[in-house]
C-alpha positions as CSV (number, residue, x, y, z in Angstrom):
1,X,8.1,61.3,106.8
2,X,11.1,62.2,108.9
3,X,13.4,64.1,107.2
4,X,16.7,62.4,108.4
5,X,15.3,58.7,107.9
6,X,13.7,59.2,104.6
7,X,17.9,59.8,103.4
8,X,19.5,56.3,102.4
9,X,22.5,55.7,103.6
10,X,25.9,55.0,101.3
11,X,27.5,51.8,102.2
12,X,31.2,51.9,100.6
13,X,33.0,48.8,99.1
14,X,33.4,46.3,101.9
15,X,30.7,47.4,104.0
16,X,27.7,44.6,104.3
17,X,24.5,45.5,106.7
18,X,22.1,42.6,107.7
19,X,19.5,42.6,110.1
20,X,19.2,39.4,112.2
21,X,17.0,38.6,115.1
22,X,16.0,42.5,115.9
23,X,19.7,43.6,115.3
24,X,21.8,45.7,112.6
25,X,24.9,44.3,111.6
26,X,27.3,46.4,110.0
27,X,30.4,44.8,108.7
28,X,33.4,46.6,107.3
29,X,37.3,46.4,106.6
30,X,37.8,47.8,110.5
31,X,35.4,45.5,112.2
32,X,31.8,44.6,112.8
33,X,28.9,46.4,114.6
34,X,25.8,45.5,116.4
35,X,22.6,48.0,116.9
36,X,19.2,46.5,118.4
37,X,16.5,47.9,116.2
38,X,12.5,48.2,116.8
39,X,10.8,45.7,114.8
40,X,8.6,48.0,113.2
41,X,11.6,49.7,111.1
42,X,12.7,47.7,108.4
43,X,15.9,48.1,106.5
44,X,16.3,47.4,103.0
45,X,19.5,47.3,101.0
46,X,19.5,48.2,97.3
47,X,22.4,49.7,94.7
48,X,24.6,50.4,97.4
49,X,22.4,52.3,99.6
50,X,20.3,51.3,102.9
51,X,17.1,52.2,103.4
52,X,15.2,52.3,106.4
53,X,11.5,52.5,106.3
54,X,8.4,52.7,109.3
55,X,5.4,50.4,109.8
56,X,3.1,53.8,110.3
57,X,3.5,57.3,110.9
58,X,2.9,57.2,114.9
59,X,5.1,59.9,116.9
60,X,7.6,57.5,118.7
61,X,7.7,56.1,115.3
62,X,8.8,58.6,113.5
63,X,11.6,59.7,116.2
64,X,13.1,56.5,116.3
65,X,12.7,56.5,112.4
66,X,15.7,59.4,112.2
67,X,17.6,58.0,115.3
68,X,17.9,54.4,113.6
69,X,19.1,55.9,110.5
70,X,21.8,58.8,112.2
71,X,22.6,55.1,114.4
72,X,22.9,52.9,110.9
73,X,25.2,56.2,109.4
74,X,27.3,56.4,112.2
75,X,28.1,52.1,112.1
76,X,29.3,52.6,108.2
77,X,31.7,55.5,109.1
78,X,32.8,53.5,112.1
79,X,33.6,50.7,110.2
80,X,35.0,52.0,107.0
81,X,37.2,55.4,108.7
82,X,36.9,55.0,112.4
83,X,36.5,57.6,115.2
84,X,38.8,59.7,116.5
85,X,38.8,62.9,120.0
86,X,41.7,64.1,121.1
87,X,42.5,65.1,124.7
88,X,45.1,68.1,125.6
89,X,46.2,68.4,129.3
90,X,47.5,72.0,130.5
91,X,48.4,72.6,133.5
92,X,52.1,72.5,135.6
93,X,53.7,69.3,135.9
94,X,50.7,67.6,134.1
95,X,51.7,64.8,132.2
96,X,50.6,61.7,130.9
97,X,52.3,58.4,129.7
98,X,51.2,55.1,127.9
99,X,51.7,51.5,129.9
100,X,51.2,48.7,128.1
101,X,47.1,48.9,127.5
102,X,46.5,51.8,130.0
103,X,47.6,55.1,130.6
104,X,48.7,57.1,134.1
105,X,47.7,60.3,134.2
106,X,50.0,63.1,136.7
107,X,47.4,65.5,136.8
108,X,48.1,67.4,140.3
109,X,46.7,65.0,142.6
110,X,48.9,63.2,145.4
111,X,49.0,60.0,143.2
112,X,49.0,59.4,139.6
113,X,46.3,57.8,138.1
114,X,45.2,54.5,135.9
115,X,43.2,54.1,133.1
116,X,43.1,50.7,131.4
117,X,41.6,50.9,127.8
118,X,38.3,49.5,127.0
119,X,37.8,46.3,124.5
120,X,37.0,48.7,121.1
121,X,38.7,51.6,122.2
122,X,42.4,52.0,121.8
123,X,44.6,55.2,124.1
124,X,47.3,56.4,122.6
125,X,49.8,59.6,123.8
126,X,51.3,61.2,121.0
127,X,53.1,63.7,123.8
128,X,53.3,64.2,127.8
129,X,50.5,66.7,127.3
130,X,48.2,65.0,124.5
131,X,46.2,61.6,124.3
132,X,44.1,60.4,121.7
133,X,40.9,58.1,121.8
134,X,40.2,55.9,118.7
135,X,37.7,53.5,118.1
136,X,35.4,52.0,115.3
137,X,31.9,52.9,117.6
138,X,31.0,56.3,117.9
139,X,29.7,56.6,121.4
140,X,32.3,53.9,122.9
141,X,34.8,56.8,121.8
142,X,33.2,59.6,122.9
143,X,32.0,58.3,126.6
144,X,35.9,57.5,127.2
145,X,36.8,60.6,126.3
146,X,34.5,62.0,128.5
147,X,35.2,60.3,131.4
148,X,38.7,60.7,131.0
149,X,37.7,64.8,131.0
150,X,35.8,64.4,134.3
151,X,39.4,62.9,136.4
152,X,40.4,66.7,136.3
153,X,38.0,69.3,134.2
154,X,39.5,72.4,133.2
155,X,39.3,75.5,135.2
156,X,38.4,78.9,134.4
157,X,41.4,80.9,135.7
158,X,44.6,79.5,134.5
159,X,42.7,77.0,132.0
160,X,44.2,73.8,133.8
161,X,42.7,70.3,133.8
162,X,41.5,68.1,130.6
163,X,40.1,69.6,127.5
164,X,39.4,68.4,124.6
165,X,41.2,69.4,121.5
166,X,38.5,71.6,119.7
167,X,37.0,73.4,123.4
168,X,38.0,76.6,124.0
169,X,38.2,77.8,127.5
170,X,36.5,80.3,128.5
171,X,38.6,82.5,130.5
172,X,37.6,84.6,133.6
173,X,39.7,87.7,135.2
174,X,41.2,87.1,138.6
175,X,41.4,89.3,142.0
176,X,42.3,92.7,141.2
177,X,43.4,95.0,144.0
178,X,41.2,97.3,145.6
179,X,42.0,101.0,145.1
């Protein structure tokens, strides 16, 4: 048995999981989430936990076994705490501001540029230089985030562009004179 599915999953106070019509429904005080499911894992609720068993112990089976029950873990703690990546932007004049629901990013092209937020994923800019990605679903968060990165990754040299908050740059020496 897979070693990641066989765990139950804690559901906190608040938190509800039904499966309907070949979806997992999580509900919880920050909002509700919806997961299609293979019909031959069945999830079972009991004294606060969730368990997800297999119909039989094929190999695609067994894989999707673990992914549905990382998925179903990754729903709760959306609901219940939320997600949260922070951006930092380095480099001179870089800059970013908040507009109503999008921000505009100065990042050393010849015109700033827009990015609206996504329904479920909320921008913020806590500073010129910082922005922050917040959501209740885990990959929502992280693909903005991402694509966000991409408008202007950072560089090697001088360690401008996008980064996230945790990534360290790896740094690489510059010309050197010839002697």
């Amino acid at each position: 048995m897979s070693r990641i599915g066989r765990m139950p999953v804690a559901l906190p106070a608040g938190v509800t999981v039904d499966v309907k019509d070949g979806k997992m429904v999580v509900k919880g005080p920050k909002g509700t989430l919806e997961q299609e499911i293979d019909s031959r894992i069945a999830v079972a609720v009991e004294n606060g936990h969730a368990v997800l068993t297999r119909a039989n112990d094929s190999k695609e089976l067994r894989a999707k076994h673990g992914l549905y029950r990382a998925l179903l873990h990754n729903m709760v703690t959306g609901v219940t705490n939320g997600y949260s990546k922070g951006l930092v932007i380095n480099g001179v004049g870089y800059k970013v501001a908040k507009q109503g629901n999008k921000i505009v990013l100065n990042i050393g092209y010849s015109h700033p540029i827009e990015f609206a937020e996504i329904e479920g994923v909320k921008l913020d800019c806590p500073t010129q230089t910082e922005i922050t990605v917040s959501g209740i679903d885990k990959v929502k968060v992280g693909q903005v985030a991402a694509n966000i990165r991409s408008l202007r990754e950072p560089e090697p040299y001088h360690g401008y562009g996008i980064r996230y908050k945790d990534e360290v740059i790896e740094r690489k020496e510059g010309k050197t004179a010839g002697k």
